[in-house]
N, C-alpha and C positions, 0 to 999 in steps of 0.2 A: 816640056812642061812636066810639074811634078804631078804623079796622083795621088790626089788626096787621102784614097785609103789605104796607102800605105807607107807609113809611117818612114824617116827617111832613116836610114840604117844605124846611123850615130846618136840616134837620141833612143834612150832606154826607155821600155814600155815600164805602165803602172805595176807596182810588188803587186801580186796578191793580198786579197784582205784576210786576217787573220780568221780562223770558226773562233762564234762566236759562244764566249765559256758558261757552264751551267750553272745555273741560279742555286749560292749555299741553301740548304737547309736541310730538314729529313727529307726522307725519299721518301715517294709516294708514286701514286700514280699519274698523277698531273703534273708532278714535278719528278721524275725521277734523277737521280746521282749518279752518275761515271765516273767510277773507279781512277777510269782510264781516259783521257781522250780519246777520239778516235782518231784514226791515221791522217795525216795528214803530209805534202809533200815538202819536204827540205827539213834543216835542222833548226829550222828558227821556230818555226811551227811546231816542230814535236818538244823542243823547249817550254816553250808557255803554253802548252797543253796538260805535260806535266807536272808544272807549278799548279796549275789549275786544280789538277785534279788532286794533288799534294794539302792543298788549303782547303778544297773541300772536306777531305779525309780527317783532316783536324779538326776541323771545325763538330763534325760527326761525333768525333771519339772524346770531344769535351762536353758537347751536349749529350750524348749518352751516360758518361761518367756521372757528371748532373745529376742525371735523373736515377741512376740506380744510387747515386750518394743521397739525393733526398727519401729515396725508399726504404734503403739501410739505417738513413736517421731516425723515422717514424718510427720504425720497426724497435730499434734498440733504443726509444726515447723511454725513460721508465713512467712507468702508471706513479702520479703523485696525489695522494689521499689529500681532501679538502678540509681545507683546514677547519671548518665549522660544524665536521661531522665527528663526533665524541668516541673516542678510541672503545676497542673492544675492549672489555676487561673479561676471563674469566669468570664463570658461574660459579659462583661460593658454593657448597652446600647446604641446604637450608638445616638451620640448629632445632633440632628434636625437643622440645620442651617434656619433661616428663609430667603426667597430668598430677592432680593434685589431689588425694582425696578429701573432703571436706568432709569431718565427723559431726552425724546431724544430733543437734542438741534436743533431748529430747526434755521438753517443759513440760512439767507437771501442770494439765489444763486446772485453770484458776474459776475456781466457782467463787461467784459471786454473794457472799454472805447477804442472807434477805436482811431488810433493813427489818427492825422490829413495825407493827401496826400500830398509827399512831392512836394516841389516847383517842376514847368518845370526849367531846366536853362535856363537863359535869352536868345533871341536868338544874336547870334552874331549878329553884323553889318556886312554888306559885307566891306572889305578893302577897301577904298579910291586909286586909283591910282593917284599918282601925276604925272604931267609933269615935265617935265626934259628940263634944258637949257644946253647951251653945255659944258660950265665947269661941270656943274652937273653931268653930262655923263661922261665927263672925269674922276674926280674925283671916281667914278662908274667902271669905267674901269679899273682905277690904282689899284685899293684896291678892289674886290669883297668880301672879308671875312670882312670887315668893314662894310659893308650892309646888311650883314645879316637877311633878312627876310621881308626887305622894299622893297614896291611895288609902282609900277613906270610904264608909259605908253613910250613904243618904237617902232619906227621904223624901218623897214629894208628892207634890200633884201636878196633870199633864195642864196646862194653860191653853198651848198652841199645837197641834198637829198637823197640817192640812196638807194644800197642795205648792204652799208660800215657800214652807220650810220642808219639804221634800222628806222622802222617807226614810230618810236616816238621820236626820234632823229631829229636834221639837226643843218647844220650850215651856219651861216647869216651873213652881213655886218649889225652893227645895227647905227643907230643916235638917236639923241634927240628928230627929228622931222624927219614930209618925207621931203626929200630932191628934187633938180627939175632935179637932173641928178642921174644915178645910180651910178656911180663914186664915189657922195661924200656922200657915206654911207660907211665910213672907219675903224670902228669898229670889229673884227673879233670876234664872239659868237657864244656860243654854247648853244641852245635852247631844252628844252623838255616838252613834252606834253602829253596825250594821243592823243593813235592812230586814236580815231574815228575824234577828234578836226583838226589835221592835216593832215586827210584824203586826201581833195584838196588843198592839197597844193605840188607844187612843184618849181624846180630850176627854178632862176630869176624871181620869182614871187615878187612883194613889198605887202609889209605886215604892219599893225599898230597890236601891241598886250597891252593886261595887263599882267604885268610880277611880277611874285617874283623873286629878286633876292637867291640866293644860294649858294653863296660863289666862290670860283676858281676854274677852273679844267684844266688839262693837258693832253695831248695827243700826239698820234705818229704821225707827219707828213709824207708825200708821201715822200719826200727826206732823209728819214733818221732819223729827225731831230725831237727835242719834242718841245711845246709851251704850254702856260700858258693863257687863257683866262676867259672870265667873264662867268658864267653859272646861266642863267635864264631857272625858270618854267613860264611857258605857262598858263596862265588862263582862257584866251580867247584870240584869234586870227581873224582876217580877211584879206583877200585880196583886196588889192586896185585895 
């Protein structure tokens, strides 16, 4: 019988299995790189150990070249200015303006020429009173608003005084002249004054005055009744 462990002389045992090759990449310490393989027994073996190690070594010296070609790129890449930032220009010199003198105008200060003072107005004349004759009067009596503003010397007697016709009021029998009875002062008027002028003066008193005439006035008589007479301002007054 054969024995099974051992193999019968004519048939060739299994090759040896090739080591197995290091993983490309950098070298480190989890992965380290061999140059070299390590020895191995026969020529077949040391063959594809050296391919091995041959493909590593390239593989190294392309990815190093790599990387110092991308460091040398950076390096000598040139600085390029943006294009939105406004070139230097040179500092001008700033231009010296020479100052100026301005010559001050000397103006003769301006007096003011006073104006002359104006005139006084003239002074008035005091009014003229005329005498009156007895058409004159009459004429005077029929018409007051015809007379307007002419002054005239009259006579009279006081009629009314009281408290009716107030103190710068009254009313009068007037004439052209005094007359020698009180009777024949037939005229009915109405006289005004200030109150201090006709202070003393009262009913049936005879009187001489200067008068301005004033035109008509009207009033209510005790009976009901209205009347239309001559109305004089008072200038001065006395009692006869």
């Amino acid at each position: 019988m054969t024995d099974p462990t051992n193999p019968p002389p004519d048939e060739p045992g299994e090759p040896p299995q090739p080591p197995t090759a290091p993983v490309a990449g950098p070298a480190s310490e989890t992965n380290p790189v061999f140059l070299s393989a390590p020895p191995v027994t026969g020529k077949r073996s040391n063959v594809r150990a050296w391919v091995v190690g041959g493909t590593a070594l390239a593989v190294l010296l392309c990815c190093g070249g790599a990387v110092i070609g991308t460091f040398n790129g950076d390096e000598s890449k040139p600085t390029t200015v943006a294009s939105g930032s406004p070139a230097t220009s040179p500092t001008s010199a700033p231009t010296t303006v020479a100052p100026t003198t301005a010559t001050p105008t000397s103006a003769a200060p301006t007096s003011a020429i006073p104006s002359p003072p104006e005139a006084a107005p003239p002074k008035q004349k005091p009014p003229s009173y005329k005498t009156l004759t007895e058409r004159q009067w009459k004429l005077i009596a029929k018409d007051p608003d015809g007379y307007l503003g002419k002054t005239y010397v009259v006579y009279g007697r006081v009629t009314q005084f009281d408290a009716a016709t107030g103190t710068d009021s009254f009313r009068a029998d007037v004439a052209h002249r005094r007359m020698a009875e009180d009777y024949d002062y037939e005229t009915n008027t109405i006289l005004n004054g200030s109150a201090s002028d006709l202070d003393n003066l009262v009913e049936d008193d005879i009187f001489r005055a200067n008068v301005t005439v004033l035109g008509s006035f009207s009033y209510d008589t005790q009976i009901g009744g209205e009347t239309t007479v001559a109305l004089l301002q008072v200038d001065s007054i006395k009692v006869l």
